[in-house]
C-alpha positions in Angstrom: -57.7 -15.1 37.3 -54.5 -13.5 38.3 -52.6 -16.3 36.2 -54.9 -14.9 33.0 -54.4 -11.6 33.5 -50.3 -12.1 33.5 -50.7 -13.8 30.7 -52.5 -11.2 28.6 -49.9 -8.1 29.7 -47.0 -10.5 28.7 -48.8 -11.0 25.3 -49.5 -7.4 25.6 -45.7 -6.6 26.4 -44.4 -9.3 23.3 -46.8 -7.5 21.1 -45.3 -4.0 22.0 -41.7 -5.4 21.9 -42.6 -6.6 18.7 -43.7 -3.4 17.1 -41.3 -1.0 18.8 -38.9 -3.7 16.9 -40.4 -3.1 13.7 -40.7 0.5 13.9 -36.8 1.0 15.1 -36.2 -1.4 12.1 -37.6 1.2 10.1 -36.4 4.1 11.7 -32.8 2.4 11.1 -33.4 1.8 7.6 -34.8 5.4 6.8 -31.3 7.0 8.9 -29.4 4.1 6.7 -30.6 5.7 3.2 -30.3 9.1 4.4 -26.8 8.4 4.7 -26.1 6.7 1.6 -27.7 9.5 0.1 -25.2 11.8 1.6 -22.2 9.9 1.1 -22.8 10.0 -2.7 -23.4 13.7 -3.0 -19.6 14.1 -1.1 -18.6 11.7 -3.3 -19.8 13.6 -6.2 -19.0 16.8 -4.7 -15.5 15.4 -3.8 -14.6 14.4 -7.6 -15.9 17.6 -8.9 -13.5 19.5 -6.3 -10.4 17.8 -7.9 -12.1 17.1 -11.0 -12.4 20.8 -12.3 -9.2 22.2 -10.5 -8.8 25.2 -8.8 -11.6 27.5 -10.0 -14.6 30.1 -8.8 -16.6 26.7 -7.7 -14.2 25.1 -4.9 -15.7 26.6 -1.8 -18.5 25.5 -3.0 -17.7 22.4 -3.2 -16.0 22.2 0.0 -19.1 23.3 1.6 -21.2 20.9 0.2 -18.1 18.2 1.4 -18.7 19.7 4.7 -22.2 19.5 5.0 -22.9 16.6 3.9 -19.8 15.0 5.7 -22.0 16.4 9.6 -25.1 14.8 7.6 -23.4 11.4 7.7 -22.0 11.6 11.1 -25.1 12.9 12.8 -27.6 10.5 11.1 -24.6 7.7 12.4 -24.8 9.2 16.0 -28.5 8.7 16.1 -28.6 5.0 15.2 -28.1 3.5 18.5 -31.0 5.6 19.4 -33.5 3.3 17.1 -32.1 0.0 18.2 -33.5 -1.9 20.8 -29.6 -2.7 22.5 -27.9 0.6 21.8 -24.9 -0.2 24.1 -24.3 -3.8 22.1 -24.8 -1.6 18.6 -22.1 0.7 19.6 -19.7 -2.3 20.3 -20.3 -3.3 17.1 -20.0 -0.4 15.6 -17.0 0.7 17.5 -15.0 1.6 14.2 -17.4 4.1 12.9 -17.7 6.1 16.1 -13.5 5.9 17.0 -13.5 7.8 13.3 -16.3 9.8 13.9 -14.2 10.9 17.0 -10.7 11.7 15.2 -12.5 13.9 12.7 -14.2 16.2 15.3 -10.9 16.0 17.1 -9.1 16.9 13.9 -11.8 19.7 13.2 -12.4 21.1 16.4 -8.2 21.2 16.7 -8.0 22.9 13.5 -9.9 25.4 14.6 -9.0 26.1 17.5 -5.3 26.7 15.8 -6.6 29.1 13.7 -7.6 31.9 16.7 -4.2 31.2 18.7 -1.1 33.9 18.1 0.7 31.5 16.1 -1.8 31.0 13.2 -1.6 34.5 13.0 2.1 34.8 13.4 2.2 32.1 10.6 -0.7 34.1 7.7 2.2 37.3 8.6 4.5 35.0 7.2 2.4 33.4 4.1 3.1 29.9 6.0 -0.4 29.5 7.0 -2.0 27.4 4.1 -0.9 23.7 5.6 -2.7 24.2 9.0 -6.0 25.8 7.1 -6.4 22.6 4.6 -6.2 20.8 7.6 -9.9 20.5 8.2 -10.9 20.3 4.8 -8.2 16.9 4.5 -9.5 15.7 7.7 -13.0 15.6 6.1 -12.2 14.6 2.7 -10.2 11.7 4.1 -12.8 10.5 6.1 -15.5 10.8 2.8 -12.9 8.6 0.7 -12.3 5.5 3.7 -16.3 5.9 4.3 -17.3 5.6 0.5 -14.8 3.0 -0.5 -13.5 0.6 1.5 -16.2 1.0 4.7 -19.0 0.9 2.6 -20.6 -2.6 2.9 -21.4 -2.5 -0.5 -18.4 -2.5 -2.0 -17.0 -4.8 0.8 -19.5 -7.7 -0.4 -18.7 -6.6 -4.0 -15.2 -7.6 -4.0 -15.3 -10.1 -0.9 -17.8 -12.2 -2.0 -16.6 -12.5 -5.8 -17.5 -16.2 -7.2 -13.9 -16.4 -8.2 -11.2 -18.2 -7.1 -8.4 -16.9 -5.3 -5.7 -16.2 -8.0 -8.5 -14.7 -10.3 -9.5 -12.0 -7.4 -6.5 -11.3 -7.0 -6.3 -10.2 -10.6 -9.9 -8.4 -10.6 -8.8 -6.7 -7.6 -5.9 -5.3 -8.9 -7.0 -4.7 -12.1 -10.1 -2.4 -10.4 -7.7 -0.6 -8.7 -5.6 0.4 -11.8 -8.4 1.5 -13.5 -9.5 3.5 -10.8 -6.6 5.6 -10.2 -5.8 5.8 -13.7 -9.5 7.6 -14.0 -8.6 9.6 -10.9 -4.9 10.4 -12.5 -6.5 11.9 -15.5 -8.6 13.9 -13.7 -7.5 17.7 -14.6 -7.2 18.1 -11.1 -4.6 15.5 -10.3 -1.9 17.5 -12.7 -0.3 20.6 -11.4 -1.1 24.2 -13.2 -0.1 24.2 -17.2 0.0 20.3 -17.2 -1.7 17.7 -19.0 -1.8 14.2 -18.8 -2.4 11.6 -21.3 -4.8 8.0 -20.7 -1.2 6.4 -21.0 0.5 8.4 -18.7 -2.1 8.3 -16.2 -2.6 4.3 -16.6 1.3 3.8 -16.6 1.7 6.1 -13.3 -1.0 4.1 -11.9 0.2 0.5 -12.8 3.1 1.6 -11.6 2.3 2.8 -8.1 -0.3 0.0 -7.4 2.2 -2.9 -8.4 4.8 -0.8 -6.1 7.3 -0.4 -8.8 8.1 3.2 -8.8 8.8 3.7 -13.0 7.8 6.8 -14.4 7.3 8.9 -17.3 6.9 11.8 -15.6 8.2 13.3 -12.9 5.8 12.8 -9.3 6.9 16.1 -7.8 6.3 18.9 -10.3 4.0 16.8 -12.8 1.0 15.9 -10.2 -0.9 18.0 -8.0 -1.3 17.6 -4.0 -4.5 15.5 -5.6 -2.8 13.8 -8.2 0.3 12.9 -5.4 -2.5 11.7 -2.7 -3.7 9.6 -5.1 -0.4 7.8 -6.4 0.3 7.4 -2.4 -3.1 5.7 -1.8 -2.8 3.3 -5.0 0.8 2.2 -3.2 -0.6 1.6 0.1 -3.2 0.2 -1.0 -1.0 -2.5 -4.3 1.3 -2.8 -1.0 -1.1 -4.2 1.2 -3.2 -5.9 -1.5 -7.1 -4.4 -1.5 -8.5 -7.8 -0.5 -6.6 -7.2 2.5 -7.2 -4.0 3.4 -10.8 -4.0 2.4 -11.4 -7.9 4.7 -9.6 -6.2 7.9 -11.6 -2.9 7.4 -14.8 -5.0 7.0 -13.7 -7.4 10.2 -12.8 -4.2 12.2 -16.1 -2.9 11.6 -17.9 -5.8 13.1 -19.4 -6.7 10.1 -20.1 -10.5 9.8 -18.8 -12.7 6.4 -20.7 -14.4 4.4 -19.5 -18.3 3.7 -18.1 -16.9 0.4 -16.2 -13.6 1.8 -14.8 -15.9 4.4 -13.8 -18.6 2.0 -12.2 -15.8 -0.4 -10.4 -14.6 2.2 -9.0 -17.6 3.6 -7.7 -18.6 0.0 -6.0 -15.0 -0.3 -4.2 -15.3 3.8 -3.7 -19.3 3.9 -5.7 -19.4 6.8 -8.6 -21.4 7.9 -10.1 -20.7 10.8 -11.6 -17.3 11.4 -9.1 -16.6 14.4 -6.4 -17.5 11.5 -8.0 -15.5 9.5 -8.4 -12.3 11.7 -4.4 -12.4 12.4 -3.3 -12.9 8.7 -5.1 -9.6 8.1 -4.6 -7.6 11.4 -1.0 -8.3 11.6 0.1 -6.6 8.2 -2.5 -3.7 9.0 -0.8 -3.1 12.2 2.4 -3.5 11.0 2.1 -1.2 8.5 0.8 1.8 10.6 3.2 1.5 13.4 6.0 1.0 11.0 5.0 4.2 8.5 4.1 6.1 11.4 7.6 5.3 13.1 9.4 6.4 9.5 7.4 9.0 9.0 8.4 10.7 12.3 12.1 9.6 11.8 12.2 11.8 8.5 10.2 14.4 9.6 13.2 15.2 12.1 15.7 14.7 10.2 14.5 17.0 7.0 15.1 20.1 8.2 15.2 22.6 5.0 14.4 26.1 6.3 13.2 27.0 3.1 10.0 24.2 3.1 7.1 25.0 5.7 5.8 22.2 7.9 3.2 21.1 6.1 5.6 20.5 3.1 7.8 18.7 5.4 4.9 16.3 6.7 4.2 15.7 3.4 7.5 14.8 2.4 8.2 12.2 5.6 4.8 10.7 4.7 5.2 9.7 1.3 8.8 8.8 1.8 7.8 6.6 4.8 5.3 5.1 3.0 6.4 4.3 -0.3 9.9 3.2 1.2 7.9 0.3 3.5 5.9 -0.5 0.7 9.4 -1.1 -1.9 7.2 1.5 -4.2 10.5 3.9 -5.0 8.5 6.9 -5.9 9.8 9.9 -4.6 8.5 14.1 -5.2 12.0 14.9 -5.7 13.3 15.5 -9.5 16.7 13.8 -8.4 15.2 10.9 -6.2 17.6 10.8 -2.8 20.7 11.9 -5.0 20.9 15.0 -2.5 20.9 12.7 0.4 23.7 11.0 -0.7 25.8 12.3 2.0 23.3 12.6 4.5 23.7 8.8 6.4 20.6 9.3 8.8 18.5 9.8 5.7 19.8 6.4 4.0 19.5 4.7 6.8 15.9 5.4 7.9 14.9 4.8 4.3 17.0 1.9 4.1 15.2 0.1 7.4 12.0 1.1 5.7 12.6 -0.7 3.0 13.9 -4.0 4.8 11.3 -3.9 7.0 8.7 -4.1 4.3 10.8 -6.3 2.2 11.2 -9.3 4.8 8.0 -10.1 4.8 5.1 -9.9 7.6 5.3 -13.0 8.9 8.9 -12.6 9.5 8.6 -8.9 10.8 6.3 -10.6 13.2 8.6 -13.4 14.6 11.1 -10.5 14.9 8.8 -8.8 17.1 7.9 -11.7 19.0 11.0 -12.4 20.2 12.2 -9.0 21.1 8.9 -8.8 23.0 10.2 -11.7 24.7 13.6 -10.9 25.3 12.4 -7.5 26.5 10.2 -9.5 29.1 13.1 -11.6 29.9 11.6 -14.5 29.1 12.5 -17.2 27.2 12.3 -16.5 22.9 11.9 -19.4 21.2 13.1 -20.4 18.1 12.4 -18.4 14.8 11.1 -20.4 12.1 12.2 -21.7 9.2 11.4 -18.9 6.8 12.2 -16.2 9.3 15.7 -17.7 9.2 16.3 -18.5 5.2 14.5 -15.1 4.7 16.6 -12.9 7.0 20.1 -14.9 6.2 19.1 -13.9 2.7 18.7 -10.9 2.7 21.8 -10.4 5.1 23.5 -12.0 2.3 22.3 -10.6 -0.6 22.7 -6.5 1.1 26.7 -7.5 2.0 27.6 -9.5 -1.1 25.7 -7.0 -3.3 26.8 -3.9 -1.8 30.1 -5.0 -1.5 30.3 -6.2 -5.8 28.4 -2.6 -7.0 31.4 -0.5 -4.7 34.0 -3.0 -5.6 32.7 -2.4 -9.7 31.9 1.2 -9.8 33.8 2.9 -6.8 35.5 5.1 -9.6 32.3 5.1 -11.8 28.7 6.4 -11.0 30.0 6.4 -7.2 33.0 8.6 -7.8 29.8 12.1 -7.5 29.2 10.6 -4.3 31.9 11.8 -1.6 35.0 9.3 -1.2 34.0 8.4 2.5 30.2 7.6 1.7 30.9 5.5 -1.3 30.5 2.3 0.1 27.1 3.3 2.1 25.7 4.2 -1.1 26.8 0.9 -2.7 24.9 -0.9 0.3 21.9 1.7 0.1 21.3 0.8 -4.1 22.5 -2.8 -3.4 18.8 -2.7 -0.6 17.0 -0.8 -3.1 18.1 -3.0 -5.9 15.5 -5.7 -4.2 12.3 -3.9 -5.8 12.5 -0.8 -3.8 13.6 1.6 -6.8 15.4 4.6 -4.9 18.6 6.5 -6.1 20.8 8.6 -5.0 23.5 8.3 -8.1 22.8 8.1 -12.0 22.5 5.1 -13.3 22.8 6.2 -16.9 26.4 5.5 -16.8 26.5 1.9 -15.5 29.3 -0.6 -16.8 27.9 -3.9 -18.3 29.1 -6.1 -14.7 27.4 -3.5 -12.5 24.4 -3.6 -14.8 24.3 -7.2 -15.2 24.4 -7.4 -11.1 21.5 -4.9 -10.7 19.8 -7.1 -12.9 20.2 -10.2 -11.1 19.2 -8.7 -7.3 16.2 -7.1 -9.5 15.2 -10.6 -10.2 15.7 -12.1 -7.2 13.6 -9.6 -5.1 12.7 -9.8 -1.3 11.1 -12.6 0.5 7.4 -13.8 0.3 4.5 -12.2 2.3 5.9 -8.6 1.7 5.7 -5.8 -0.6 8.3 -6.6 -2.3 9.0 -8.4 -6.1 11.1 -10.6 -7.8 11.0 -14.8 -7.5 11.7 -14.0 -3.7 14.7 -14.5 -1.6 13.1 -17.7 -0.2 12.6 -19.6 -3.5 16.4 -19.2 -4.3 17.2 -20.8 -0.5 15.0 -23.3 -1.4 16.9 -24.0 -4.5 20.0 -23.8 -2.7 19.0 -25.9 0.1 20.0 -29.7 -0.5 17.1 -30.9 2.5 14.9 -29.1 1.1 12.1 -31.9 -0.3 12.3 -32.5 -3.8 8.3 -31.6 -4.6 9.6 -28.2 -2.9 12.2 -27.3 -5.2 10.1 -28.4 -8.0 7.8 -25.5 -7.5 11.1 -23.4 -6.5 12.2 -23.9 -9.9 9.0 -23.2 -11.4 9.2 -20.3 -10.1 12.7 -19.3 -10.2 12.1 -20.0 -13.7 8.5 -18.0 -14.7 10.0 -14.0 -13.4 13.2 -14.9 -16.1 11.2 -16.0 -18.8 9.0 -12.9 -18.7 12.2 -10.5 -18.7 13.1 -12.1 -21.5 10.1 -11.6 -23.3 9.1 -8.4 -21.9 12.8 -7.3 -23.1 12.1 -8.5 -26.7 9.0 -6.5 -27.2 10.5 -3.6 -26.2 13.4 -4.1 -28.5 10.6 -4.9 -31.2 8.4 -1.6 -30.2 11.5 1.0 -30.1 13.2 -0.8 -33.5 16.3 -1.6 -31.3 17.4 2.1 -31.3 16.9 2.7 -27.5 20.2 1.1 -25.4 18.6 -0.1 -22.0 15.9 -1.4 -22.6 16.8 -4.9 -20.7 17.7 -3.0 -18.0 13.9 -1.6 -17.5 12.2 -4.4 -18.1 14.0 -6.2 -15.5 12.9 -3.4 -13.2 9.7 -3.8 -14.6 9.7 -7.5 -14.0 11.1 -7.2 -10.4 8.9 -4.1 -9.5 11.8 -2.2 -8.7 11.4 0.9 -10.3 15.4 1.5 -11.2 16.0 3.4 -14.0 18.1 4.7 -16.3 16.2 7.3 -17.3 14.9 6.1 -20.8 11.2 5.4 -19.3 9.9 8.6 -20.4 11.3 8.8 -24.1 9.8 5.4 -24.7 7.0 5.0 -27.4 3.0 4.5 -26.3 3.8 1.0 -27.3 6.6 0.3 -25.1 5.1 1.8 -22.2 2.5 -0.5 -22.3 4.3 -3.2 -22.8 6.3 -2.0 -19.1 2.7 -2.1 -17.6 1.9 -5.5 -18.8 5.2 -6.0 -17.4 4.5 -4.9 -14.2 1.5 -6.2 -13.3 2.6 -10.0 -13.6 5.8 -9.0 -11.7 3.8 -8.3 -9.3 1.1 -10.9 -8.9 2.8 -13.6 -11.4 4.9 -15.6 -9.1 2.1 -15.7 -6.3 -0.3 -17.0 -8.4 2.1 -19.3 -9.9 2.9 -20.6 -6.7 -0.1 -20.4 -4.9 -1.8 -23.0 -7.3 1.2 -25.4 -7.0 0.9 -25.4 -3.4 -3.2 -25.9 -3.9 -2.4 -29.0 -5.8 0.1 -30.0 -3.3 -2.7 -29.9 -1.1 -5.0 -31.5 -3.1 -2.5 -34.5 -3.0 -2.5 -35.0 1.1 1.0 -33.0 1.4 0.1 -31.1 5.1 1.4 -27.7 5.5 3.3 -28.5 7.9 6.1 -30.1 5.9 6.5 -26.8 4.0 9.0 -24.8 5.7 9.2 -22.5 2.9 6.9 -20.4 1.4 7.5 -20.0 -2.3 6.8 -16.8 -4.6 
């Protein structure tokens, strides 16, 4: 009897397990829509805000940011609440609570700011805007990561394409062109009394999503705080690559891949396991941050204008940090770095940014390695192969390139900088020469040689595995390398051989599309080619034509010589050569 009676209350007990199941299953899905439902109206309310520009409606639309930002995040706290293990959801979860936590932080900081002496010390002194946008950022930021690249949605949506590898990686950067070029024409992304036109906005935004740093007009004065937020998100995010950063956000958030999103993925990082996988994609995310973050800080200190207020000078260091890393070359002054050309802490913190992120991540993260090692005092091994070619490459290529530009114009565009900074700035163009596009002297009045070297370091680029352009500093060490295997400087040459053959054509359209009446045109479309962003300051007199001929440009400098070289190397694979004997990676 007793035996029966157990029995029943453990049916009992299943059957209540059962529906307290189905009804937290519901519970969940009803907080899950009320969520989404809130995420699109601050979405909509978000793009109206910078949509319609400053106007009568703005608090009003920062309210309804606001409110339906505290929606979201208290519909999110009570989740765990309507799951039967709430401690193992939270785990999960874990990326949507640590952001849930840095905006109430960020808030509640704000906040309390704004009743201490200072904050009113600061509205005395009409310096108080920065720290009262604060919130309003801290919210808005959180809307944009939460609607884009955390929402599962569009995670499966570009994950999970039935596409191969080269061709997402074309879709993929092609969506993200023709979303900031929507956002870029926004009135709201151009500052008062300007317009901007569908080629300016798609150029600006080819241009910072392939991290090339051309314009046609200028990033400071032209854009808005909007408009500049935007150009710095399509860099960050054409520097990283969006499969990336949208497969570590969706791993991060404990969200499980499909078969598809984790073949995709593996395609994209050359990985195949997911431990493989997980690294290839945490390692540039952290990377990036710690390296940014580290610039960022390093700038902030060092640009000390009395007549900007802190938040200008955050502003500043951020972009400049972050478009340095990523070889982008966009910069929010008229005159790029030309009035830190004798300022040597300056060049050399933008300078390390732009190695750093040129080197490639793989080899940033030997470097690391060892020094970790070393620091530990134990034994660092060996760096590999293409840590070695890449970084006595670009040792190379900064000395021998440097050294040519000073030796060639030392009495021509470097005679404005002072006599006993010459030579740094020679070294400083000759780094930025390898796709990262800064200046700090005119290039208008280049001699042919100098020109003709710019070109060439244009071409060549940085190394593979980096956000940087060009054919890639490995391919030509391949090349040059008599042990490297002949298959391997087959697809060297390849190549080597692809990025020329585009300047050339690239340079003949835009002969064809000006009539041959504009001098230097080879000259951009090798910075085109390269993603450099050098210029000689023709860009923005060039026709519509032209132009878009520069963003064609752009766009296979960018992903040309990956693809290129990715399906060689598939075919290599396809034929039984193992990865192992490839001790460089190409394009």
């Amino acid at each position: 009897m007793s035996r029966r009676n157990a029995s029943a209350r453990r049916r009992r007990g299943g059957r209540l397990d059962e529906g307290f199941e189905a009804r937290a299953g519901r519970a969940e899905k009803r907080l899950t829509l009320g969520m989404a439902a809130a995420a699109v109206m601050a979405l909509g309310a978000l793009l109206a805000d910078y949509g319609s520009g400053p106007g009568p409606l703005r608090p009003l639309w920062r309210e309804v940011e606001t409110g339906c930002a505290f929606i979201f995040v208290l519909l999110q706290c009570a989740k765990p609440a309507t799951v039967p293990r709430p401690f193992a959801y939270l785990k999960e979860h874990r990326l949507d609570y640590v952001l849930i936590a840095i905006l109430l932080f960020g808030v509640a900081g704000a906040s309390a700011l704004r009743q201490s002496p200072e904050f009113r010390y600061l509205i005395g002194h009409g310096a108080h805007e920065p720290l009262e946008a604060l919130p309003v950022l801290a919210i808005q930021g959180y809307l944009v990561f939460l609607v884009v690249l955390k929402s599962p949605w569009f995670q499966r949506a570009l994950l999970a394409l039935p596409l191969g590898a080269a061709t997402a990686l074309w879709t993929s950067f092609a969506a993200l062109i023709g979303a900031g070029t929507i956002l870029l024409r926004l009135p709201g992304a151009a500052a008062p009394g300007r317009s901007t036109t569908w080629v300016q906005a798609l150029f600006t935004a080819t241009s910072a999503a392939c991290v090339t740093g051309l314009t046609t007009v200028d990033t400071g004065t032209h854009w808005s705080g909007f408009g500049q937020a935007v150009i710095l998100g399509l860099i960050q995010l054409g520097g990283l690559g969006l499969l990336t950063l949208t497969g570590s956000v969706a791993l991060l958030a404990g969200r499980a891949l499909s078969e598809r999103e984790h073949t995709g993925l593996a395609e994209i990082s050359e990985a195949d396991a997911l431990p493989q996988v997980r690294s290839a994609l945490f390692r540039p995310l952290l990377l990036t941050v710690l390296i940014e973050a580290a610039g960022a800080a390093l700038l902030f200190l060092v640009w000390r204008d009395p007549d900007q207020g802190i938040g200008r000078r955050i502003w500043l260091a951020i972009f400049h940090a972050v478009s340095a890393f990523c070889n982008a070359g966009f910069s929010l002054h008229a005159d790029g770095l030309a009035r830190h050309m004798d300022d040597a802490a300056t060049l050399l913190i933008i300078g390390a940014l732009v190695v750093a992120g040129g080197i490639g991540f793989g080899v940033a993260w030997d470097l690391c390695g060892a020094a970790a090692r070393r620091g530990a005092r134990r034994r660092s091994g060996p760096l590999s192969p293409q840590a070695k070619a890449a970084l006595r490459a670009t040792a190379v290529l900064i000395v021998a390139g440097g050294l040519g530009l000073w030796a060639i114009e030392r009495g021509g565009v470097f005679s404005a900088a002072p006599r006993g900074t010459r030579l740094m700035n020679a070294l400083f163009l000759s780094i930025s020469s390898r796709t990262a596009g800064f200046q700090t002297v005119d290039l208008a009045g280049l001699t042919l040689p100098a020109s003709a070297l710019l070109v060439l370091l244009m071409l060549i680029g940085g190394a593979p595995g980096s956000t940087a352009g060009g054919i890639k500093t490995t391919t030509l060490w391949t090349l040059l390398d008599r042990r490297s295997p002949p298959w391997l400087r087959l697809r060297a040459l390849v190549v080597a051989l692809a990025l020329p053959a585009a300047f050339i054509a690239s340079g003949l359209l835009l002969r064809w599309t000006t009539g041959g009446a504009v001098h230097g045109t080879w000259f951009e479309s090798a910075s085109a080619v390269g993603t450099v962003g050098l210029s000689r300051g023709i860009t923005p007199g060039l026709p519509a034509a032209a132009q878009i001929v520069l963003v064609a440009t752009m766009l296979f400098g960018r992903l040309g010589p990956f693809v290129i070289a990715f399906s060689l190397r598939r075919r290599s694979r396809r034929a039984g050569v193992p990865v192992e004997q490839e001790p460089y990676l190409i394009g």
